[in-house]
Biopython code that builds the backbone (N, CA, C, O; Angstrom):
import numpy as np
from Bio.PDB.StructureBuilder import StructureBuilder

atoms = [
    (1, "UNK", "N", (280.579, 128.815, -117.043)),
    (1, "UNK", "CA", (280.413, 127.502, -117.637)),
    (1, "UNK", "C", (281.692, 127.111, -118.379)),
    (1, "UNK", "O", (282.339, 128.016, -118.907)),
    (2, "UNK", "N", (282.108, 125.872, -118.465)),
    (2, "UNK", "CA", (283.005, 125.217, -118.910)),
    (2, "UNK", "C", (283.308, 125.248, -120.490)),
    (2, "UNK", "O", (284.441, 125.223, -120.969)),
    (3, "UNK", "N", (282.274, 125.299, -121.119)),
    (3, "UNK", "CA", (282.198, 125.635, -122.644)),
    (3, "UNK", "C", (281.619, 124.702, -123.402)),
    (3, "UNK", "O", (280.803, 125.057, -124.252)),
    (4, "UNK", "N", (281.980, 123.186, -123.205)),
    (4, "UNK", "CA", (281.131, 122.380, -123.703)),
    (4, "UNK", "C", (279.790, 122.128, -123.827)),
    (4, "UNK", "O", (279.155, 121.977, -122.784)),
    (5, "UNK", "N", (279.175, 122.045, -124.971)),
    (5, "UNK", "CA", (277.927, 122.370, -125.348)),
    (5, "UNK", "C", (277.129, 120.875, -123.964)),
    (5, "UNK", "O", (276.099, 121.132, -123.340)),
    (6, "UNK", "N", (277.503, 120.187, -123.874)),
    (6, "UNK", "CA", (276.744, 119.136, -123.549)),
    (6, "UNK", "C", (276.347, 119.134, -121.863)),
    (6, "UNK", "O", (275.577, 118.386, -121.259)),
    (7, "UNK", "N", (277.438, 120.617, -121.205)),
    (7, "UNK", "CA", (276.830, 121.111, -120.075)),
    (7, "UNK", "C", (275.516, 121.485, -119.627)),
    (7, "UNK", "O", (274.919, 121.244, -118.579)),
    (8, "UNK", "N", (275.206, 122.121, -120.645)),
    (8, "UNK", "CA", (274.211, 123.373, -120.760)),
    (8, "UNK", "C", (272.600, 122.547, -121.404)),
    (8, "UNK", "O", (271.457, 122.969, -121.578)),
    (9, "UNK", "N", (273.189, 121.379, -121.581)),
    (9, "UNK", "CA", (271.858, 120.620, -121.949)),
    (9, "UNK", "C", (270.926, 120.358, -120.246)),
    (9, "UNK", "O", (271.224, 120.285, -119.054)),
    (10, "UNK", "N", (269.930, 120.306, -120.943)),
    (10, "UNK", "CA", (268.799, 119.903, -119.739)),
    (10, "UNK", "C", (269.226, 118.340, -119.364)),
    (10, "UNK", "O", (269.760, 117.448, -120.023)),
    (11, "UNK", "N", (268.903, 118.398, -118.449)),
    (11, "UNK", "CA", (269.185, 116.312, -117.891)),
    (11, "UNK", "C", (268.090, 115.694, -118.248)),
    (11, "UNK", "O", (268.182, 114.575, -118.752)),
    (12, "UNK", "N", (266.499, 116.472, -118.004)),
    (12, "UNK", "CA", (265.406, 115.835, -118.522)),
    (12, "UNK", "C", (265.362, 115.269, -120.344)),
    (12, "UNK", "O", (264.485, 114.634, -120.929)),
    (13, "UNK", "N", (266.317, 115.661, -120.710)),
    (13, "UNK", "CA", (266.314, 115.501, -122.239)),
    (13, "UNK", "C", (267.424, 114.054, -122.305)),
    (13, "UNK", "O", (267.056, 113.008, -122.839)),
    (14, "UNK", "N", (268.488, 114.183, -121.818)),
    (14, "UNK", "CA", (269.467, 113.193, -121.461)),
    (14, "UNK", "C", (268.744, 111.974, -120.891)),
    (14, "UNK", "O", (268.710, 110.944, -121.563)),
    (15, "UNK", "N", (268.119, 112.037, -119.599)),
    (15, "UNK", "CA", (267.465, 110.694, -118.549)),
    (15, "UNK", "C", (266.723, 110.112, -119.284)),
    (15, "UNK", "O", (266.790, 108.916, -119.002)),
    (16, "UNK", "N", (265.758, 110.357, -120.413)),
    (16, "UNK", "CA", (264.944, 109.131, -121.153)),
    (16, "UNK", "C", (265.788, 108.407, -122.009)),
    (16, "UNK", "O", (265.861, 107.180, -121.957)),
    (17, "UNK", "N", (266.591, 109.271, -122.991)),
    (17, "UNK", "CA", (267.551, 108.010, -123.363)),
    (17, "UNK", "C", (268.420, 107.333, -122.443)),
    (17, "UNK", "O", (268.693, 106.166, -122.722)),
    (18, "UNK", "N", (268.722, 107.643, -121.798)),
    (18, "UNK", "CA", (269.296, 106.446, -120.765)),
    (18, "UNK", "C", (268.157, 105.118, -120.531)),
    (18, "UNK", "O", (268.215, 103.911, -120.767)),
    (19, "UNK", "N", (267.178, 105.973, -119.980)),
    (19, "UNK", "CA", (265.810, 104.692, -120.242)),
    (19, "UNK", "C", (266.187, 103.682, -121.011)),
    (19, "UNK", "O", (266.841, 102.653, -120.841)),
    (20, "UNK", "N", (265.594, 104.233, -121.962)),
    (20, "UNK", "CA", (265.511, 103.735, -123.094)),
    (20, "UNK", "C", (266.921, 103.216, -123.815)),
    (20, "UNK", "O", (266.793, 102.460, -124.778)),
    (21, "UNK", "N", (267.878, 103.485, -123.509)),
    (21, "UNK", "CA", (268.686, 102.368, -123.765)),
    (21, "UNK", "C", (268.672, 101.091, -122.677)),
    (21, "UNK", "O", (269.040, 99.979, -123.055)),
    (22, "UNK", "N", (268.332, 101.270, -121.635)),
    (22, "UNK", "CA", (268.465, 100.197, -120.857)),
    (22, "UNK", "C", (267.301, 99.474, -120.727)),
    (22, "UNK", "O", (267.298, 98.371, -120.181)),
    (23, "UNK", "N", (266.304, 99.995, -121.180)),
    (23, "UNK", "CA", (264.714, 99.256, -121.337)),
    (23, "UNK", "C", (264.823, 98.310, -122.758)),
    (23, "UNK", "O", (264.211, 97.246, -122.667)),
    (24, "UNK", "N", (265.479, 98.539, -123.986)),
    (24, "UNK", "CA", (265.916, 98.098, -124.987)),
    (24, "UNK", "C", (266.600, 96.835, -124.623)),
    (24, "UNK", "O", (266.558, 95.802, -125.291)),
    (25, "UNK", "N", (267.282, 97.019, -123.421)),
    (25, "UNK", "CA", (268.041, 95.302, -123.148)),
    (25, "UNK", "C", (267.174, 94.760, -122.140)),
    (25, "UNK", "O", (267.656, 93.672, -121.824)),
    (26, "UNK", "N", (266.238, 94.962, -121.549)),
    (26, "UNK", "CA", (265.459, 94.669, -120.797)),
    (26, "UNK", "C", (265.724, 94.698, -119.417)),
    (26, "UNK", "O", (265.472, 93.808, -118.604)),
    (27, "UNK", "N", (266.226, 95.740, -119.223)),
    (27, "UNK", "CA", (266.319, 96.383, -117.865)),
    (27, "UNK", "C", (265.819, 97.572, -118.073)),
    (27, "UNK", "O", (265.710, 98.065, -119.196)),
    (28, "UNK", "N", (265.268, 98.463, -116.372)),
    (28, "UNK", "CA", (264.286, 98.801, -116.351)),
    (28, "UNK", "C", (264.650, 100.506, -115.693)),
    (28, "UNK", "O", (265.618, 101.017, -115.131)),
    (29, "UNK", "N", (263.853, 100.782, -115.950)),
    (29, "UNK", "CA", (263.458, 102.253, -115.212)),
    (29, "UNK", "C", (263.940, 102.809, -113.689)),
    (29, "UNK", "O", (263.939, 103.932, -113.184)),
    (30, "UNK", "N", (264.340, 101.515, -113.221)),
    (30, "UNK", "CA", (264.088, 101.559, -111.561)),
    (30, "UNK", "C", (265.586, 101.359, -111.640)),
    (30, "UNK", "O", (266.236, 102.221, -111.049)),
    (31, "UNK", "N", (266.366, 100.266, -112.335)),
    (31, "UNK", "CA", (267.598, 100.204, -112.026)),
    (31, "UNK", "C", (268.383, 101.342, -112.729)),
    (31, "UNK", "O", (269.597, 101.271, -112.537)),
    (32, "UNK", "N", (267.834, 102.694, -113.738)),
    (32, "UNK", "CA", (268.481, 103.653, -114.016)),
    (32, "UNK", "C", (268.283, 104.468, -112.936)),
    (32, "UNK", "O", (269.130, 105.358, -113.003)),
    (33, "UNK", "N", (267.794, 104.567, -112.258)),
    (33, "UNK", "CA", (267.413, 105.374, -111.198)),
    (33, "UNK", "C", (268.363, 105.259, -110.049)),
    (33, "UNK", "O", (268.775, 106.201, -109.372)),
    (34, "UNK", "N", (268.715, 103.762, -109.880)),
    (34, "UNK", "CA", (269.198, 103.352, -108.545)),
    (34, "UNK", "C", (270.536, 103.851, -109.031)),
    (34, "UNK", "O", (271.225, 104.448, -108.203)),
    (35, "UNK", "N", (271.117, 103.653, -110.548)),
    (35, "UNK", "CA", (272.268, 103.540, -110.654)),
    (35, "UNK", "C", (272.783, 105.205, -110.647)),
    (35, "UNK", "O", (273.929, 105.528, -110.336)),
    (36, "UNK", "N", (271.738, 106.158, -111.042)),
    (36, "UNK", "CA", (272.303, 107.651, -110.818)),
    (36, "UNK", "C", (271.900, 107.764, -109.556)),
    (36, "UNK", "O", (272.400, 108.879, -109.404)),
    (37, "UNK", "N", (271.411, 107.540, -108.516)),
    (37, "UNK", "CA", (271.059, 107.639, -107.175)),
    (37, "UNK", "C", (272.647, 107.219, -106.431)),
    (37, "UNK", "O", (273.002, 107.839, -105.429)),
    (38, "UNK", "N", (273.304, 106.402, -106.874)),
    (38, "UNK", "CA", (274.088, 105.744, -106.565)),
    (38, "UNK", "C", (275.054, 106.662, -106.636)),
    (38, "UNK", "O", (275.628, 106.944, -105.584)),
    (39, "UNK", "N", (275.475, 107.369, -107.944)),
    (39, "UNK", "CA", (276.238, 107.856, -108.745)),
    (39, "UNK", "C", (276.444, 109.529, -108.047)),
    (39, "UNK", "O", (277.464, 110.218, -108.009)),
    (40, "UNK", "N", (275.670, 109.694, -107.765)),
    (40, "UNK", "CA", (275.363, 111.041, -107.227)),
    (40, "UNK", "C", (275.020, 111.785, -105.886)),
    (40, "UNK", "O", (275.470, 112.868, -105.513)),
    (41, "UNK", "N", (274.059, 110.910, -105.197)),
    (41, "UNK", "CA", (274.128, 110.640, -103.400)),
    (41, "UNK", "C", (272.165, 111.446, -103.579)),
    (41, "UNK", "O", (271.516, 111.431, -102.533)),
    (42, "UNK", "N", (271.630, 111.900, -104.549)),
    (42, "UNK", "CA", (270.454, 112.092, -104.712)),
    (42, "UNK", "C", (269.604, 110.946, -104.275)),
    (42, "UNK", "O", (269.961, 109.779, -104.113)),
    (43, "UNK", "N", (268.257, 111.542, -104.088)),
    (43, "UNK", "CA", (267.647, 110.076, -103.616)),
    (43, "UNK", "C", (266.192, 110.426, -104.921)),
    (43, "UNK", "O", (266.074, 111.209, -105.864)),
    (44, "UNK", "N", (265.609, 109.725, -104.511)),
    (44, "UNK", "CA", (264.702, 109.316, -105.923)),
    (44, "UNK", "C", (263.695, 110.796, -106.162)),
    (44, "UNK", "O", (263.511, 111.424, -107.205)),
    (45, "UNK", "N", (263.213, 111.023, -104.926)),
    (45, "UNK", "CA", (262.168, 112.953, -105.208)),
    (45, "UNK", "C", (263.402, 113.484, -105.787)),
    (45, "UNK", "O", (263.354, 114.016, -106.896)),
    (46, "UNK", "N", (264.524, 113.389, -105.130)),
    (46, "UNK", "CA", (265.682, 114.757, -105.978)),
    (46, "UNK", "C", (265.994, 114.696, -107.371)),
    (46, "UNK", "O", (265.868, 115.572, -108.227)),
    (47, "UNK", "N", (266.581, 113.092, -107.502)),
    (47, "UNK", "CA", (266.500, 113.083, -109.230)),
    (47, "UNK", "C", (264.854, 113.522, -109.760)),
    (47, "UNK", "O", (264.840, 114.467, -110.549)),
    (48, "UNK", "N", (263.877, 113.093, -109.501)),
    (48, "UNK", "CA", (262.868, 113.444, -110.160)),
    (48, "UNK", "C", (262.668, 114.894, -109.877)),
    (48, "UNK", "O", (262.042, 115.414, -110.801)),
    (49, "UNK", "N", (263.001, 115.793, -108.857)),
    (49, "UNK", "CA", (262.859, 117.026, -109.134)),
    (49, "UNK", "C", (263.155, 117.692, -110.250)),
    (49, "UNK", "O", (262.395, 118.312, -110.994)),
    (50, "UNK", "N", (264.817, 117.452, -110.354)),
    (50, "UNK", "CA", (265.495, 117.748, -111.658)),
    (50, "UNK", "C", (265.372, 117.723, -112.225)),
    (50, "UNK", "O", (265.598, 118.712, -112.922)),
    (51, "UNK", "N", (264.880, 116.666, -112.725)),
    (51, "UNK", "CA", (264.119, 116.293, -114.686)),
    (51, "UNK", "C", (262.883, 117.098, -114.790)),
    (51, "UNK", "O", (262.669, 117.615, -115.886)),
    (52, "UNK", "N", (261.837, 117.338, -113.615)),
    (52, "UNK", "CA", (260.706, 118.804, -113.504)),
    (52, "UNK", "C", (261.513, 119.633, -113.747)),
    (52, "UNK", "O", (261.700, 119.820, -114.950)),
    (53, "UNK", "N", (261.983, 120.119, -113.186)),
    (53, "UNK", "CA", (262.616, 121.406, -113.126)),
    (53, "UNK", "C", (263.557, 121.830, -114.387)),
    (53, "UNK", "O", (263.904, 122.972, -114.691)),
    (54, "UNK", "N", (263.927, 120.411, -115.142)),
    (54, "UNK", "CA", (264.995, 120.848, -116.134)),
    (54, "UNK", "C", (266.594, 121.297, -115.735)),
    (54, "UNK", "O", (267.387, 122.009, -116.351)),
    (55, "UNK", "N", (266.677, 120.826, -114.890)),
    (55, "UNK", "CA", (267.985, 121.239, -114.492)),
    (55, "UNK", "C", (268.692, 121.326, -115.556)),
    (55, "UNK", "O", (268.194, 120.700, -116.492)),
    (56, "UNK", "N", (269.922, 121.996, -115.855)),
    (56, "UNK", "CA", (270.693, 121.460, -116.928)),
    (56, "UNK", "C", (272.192, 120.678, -116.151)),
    (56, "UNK", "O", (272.464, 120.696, -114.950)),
    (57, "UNK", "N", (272.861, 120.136, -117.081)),
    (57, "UNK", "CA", (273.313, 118.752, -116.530)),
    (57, "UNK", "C", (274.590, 119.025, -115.609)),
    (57, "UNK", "O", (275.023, 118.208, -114.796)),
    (58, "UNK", "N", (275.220, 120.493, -115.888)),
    (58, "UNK", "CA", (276.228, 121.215, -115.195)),
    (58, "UNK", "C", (276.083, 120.921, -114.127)),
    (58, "UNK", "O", (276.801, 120.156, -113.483)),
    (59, "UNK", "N", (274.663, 121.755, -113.588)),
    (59, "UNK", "CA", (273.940, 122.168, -112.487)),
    (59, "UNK", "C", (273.675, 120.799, -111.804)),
    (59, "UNK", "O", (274.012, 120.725, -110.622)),
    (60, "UNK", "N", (273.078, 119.629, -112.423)),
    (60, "UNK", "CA", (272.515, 118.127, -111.616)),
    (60, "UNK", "C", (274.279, 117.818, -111.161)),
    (60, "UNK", "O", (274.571, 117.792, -109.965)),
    (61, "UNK", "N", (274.950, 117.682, -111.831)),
    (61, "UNK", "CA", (276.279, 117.281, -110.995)),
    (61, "UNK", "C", (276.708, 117.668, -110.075)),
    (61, "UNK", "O", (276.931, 117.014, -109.056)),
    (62, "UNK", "N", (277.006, 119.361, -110.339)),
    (62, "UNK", "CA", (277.521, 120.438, -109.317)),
    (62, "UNK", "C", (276.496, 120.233, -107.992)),
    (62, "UNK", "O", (276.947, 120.322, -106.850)),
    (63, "UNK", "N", (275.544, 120.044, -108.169)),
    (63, "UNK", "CA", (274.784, 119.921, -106.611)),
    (63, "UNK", "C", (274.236, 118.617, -106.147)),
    (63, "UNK", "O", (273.590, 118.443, -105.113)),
    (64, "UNK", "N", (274.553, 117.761, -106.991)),
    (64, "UNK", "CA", (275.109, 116.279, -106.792)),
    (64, "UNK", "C", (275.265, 116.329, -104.811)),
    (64, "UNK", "O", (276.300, 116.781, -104.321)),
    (65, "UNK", "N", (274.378, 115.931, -104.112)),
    (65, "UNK", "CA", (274.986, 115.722, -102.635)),
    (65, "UNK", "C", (275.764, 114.667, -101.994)),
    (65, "UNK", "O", (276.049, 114.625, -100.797)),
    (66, "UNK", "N", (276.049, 113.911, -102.794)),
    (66, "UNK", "CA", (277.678, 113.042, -102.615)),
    (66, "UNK", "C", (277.631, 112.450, -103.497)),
    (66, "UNK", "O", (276.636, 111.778, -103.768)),
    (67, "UNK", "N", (278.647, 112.499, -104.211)),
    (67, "UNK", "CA", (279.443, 112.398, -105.592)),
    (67, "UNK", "C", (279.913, 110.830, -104.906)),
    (67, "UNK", "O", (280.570, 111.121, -103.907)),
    (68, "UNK", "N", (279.850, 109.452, -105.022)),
    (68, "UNK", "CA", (280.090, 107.908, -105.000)),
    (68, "UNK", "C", (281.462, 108.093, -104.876)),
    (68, "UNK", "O", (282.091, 108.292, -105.915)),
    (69, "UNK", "N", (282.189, 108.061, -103.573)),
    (69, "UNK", "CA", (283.795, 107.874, -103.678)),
    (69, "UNK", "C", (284.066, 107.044, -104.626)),
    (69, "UNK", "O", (284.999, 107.350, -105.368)),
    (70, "UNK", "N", (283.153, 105.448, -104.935)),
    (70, "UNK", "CA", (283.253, 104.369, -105.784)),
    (70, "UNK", "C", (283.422, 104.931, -107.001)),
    (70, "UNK", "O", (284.033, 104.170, -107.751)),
    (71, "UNK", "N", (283.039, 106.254, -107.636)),
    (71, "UNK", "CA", (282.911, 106.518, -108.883)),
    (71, "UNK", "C", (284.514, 105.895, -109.762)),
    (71, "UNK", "O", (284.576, 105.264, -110.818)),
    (72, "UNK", "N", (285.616, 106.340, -108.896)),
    (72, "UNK", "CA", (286.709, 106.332, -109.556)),
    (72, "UNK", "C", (287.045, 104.240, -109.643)),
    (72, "UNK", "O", (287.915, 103.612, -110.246)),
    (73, "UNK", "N", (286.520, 104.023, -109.233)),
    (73, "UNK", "CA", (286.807, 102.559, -109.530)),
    (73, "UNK", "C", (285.570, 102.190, -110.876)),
    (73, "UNK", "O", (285.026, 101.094, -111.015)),
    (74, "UNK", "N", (285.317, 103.507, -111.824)),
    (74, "UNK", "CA", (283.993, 102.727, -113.115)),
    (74, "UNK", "C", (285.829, 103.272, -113.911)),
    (74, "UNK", "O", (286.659, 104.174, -113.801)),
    (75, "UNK", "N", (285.629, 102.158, -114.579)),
    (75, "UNK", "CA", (286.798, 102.577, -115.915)),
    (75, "UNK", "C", (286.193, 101.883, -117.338)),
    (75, "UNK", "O", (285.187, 101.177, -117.258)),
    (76, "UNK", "N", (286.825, 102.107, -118.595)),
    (76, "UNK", "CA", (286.541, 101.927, -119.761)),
    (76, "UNK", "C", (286.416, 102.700, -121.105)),
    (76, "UNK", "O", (286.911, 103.817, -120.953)),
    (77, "UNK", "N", (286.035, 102.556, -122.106)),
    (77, "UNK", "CA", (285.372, 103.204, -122.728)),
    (77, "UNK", "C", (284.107, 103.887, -123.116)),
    (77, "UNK", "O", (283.119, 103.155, -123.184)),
    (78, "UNK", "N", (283.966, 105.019, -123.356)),
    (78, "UNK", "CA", (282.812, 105.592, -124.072)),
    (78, "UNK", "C", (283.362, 106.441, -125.021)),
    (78, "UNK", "O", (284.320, 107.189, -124.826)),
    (79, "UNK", "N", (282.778, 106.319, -125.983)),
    (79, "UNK", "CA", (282.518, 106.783, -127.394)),
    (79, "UNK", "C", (284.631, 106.933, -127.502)),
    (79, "UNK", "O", (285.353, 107.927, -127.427)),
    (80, "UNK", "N", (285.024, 105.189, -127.732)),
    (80, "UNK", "CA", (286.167, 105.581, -127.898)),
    (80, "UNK", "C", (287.455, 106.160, -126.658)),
    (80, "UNK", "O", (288.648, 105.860, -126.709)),
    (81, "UNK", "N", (286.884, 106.917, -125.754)),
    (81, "UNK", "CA", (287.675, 107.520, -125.085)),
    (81, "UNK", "C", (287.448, 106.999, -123.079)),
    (81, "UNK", "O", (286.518, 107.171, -122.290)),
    (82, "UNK", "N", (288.567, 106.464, -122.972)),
    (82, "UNK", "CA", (288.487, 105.738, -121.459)),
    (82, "UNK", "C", (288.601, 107.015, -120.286)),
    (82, "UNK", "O", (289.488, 107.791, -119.930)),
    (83, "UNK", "N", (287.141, 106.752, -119.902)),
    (83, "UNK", "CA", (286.471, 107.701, -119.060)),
    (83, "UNK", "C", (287.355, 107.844, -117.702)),
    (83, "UNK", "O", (286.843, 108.575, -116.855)),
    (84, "UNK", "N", (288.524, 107.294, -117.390)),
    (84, "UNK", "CA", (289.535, 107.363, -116.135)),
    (84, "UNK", "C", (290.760, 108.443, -116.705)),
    (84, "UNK", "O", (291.524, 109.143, -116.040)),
    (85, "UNK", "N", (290.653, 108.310, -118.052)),
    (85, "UNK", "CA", (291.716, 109.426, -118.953)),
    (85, "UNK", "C", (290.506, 110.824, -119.347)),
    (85, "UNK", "O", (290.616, 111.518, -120.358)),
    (86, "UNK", "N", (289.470, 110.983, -118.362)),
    (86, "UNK", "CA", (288.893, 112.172, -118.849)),
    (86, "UNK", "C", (288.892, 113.283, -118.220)),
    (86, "UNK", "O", (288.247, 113.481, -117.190)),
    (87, "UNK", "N", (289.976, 114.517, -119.066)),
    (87, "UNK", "CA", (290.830, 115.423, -117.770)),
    (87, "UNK", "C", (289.848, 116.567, -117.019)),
    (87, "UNK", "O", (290.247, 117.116, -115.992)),
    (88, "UNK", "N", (288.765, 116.830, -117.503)),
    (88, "UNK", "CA", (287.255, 117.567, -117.331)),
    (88, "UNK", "C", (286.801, 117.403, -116.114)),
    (88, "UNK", "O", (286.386, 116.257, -116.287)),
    (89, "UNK", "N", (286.520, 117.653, -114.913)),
    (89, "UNK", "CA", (285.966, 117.002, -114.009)),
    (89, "UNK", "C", (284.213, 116.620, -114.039)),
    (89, "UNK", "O", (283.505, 115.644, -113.794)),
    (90, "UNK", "N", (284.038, 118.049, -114.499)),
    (90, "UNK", "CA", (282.642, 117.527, -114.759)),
    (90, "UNK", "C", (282.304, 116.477, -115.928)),
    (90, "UNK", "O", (281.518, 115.552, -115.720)),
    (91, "UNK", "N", (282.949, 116.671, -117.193)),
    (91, "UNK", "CA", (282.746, 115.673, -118.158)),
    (91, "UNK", "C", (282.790, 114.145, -117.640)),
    (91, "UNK", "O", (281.994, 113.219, -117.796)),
    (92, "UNK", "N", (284.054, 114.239, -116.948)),
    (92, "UNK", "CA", (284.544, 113.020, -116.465)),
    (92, "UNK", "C", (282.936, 112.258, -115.604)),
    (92, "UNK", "O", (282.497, 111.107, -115.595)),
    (93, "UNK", "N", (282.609, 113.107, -115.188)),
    (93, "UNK", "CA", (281.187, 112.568, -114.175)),
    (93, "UNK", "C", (279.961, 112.118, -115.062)),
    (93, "UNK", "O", (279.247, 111.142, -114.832)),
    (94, "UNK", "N", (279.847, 112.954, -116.063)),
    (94, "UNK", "CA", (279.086, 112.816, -116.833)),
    (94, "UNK", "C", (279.323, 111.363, -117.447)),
    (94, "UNK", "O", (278.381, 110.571, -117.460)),
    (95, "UNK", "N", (280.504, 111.024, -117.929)),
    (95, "UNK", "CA", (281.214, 110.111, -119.032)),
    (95, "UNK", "C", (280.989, 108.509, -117.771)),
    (95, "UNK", "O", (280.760, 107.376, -118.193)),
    (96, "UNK", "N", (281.118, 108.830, -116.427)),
    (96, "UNK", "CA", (280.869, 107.595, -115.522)),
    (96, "UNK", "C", (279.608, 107.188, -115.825)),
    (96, "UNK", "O", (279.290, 106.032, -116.104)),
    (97, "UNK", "N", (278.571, 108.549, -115.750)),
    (97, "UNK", "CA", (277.068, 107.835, -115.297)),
    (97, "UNK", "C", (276.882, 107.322, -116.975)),
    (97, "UNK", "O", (275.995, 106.486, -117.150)),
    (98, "UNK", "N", (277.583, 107.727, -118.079)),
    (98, "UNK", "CA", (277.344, 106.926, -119.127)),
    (98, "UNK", "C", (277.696, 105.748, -119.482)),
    (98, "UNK", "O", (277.148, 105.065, -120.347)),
    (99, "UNK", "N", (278.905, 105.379, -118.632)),
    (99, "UNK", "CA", (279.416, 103.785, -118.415)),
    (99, "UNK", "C", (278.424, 102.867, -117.835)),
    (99, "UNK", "O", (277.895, 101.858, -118.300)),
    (100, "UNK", "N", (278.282, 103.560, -116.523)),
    (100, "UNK", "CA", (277.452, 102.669, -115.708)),
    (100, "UNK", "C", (275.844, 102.628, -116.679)),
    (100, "UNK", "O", (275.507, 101.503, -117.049)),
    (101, "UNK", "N", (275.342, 103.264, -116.886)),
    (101, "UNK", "CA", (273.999, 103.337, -118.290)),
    (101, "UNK", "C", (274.887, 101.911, -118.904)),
    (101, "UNK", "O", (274.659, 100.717, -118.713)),
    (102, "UNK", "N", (275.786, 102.473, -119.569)),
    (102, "UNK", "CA", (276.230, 101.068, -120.540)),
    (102, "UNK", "C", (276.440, 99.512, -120.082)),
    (102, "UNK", "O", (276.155, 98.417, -120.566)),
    (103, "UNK", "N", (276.936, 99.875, -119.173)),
    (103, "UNK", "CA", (277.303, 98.403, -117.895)),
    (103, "UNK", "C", (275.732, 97.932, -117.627)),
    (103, "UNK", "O", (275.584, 96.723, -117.805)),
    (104, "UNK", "N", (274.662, 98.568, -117.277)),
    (104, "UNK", "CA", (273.164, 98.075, -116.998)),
    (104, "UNK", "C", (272.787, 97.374, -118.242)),
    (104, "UNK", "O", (272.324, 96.242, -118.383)),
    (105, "UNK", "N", (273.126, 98.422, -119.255)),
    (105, "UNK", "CA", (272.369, 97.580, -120.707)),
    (105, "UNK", "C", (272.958, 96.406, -121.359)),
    (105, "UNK", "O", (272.365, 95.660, -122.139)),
    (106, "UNK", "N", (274.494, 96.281, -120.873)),
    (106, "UNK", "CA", (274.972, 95.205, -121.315)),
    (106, "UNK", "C", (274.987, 93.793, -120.416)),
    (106, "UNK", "O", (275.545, 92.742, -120.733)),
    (107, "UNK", "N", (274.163, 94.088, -119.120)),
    (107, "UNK", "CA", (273.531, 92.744, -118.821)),
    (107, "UNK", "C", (274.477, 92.683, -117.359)),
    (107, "UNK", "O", (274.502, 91.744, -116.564)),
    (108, "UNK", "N", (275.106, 93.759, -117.284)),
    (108, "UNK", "CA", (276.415, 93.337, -115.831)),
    (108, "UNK", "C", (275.062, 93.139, -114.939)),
    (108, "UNK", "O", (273.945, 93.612, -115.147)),
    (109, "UNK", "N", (275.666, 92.003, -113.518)),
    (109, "UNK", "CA", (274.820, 92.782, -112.319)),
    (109, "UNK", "C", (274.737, 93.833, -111.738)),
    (109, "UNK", "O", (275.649, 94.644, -111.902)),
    (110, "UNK", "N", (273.747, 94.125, -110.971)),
    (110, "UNK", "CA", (273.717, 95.224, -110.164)),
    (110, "UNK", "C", (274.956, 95.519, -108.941)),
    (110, "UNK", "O", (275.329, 96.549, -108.379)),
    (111, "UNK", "N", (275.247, 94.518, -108.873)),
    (111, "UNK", "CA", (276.244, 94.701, -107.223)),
    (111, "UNK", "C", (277.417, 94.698, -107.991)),
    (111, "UNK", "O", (278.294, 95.147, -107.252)),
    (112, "UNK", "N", (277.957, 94.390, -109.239)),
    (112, "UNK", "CA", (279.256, 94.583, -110.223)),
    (112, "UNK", "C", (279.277, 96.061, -110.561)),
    (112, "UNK", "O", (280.214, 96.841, -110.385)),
    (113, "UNK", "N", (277.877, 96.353, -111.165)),
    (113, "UNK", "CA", (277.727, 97.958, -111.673)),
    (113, "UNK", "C", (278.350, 99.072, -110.422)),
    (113, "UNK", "O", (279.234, 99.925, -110.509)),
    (114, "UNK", "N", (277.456, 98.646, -109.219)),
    (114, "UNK", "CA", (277.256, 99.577, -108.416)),
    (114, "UNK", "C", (278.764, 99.214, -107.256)),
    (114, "UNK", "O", (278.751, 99.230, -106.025)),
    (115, "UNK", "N", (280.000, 98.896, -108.223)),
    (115, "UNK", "CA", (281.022, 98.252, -107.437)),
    (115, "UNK", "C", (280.822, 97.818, -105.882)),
    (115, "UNK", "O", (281.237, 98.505, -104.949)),
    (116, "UNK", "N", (280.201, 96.711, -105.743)),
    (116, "UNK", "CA", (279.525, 96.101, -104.531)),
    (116, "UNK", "C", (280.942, 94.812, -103.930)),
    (116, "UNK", "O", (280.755, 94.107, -102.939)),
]
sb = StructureBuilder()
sb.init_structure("model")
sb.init_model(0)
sb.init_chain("A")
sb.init_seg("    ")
for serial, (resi, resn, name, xyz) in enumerate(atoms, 1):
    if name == "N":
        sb.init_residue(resn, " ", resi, " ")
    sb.init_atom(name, np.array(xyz, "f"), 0.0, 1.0, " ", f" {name:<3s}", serial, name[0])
structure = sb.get_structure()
């Protein structure tokens, strides 16, 4: 493992706040779904396996079955630090699907989010 504590977390603990930040702006359940479906090449039983199962979040990336060539076109900030300057690979993945979370709640469209 990489060392960072935020690997080793479960994803099922992570995926409701994502919800729930994007249910807070009034978007929904279905478009967090589409947007890590998107993000990752999982389809909807696989993410929901994971969150059963507890994957921890290392593990949901690393077996990620296609990683969005599009990923590298999400840029910006999170928490301060522009997720295209994030030298981690896995962090870096992590730090996208938290953009795109942020891009849903702040009202972007779907075909902008999901670089369409």
């Amino acid at each position: 493992m990489s060392g960072h504590r935020i690997f080793s977390m479960k994803f099922s603990k992570v995926y409701p706040l994502y919800v729930q930040k994007a249910e807070r702006k009034q978007r929904t359940k279905g478009e967090v779904d589409r947007v890590i479906c998107w993000l990752t090449g999982y389809d909807l039983a696989e993410l929901e396996r994971h969150i059963e199962l507890e994957t921890d979040i290392e593990s949901f990336f690393e077996q990620a079955p296609a990683f969005n060539p599009k990923s590298a076109l999400i840029t910006g900030l999170i928490c301060g630090v522009r997720v295209e300057a994030v030298e981690d690979p896995l962090m870096q993945k992590i730090r996208y699907l938290d953009r795109l979370v942020e891009e849903l709640a702040k009202g972007k469209a779907m075909e902008k989010i999901l670089r369409e």
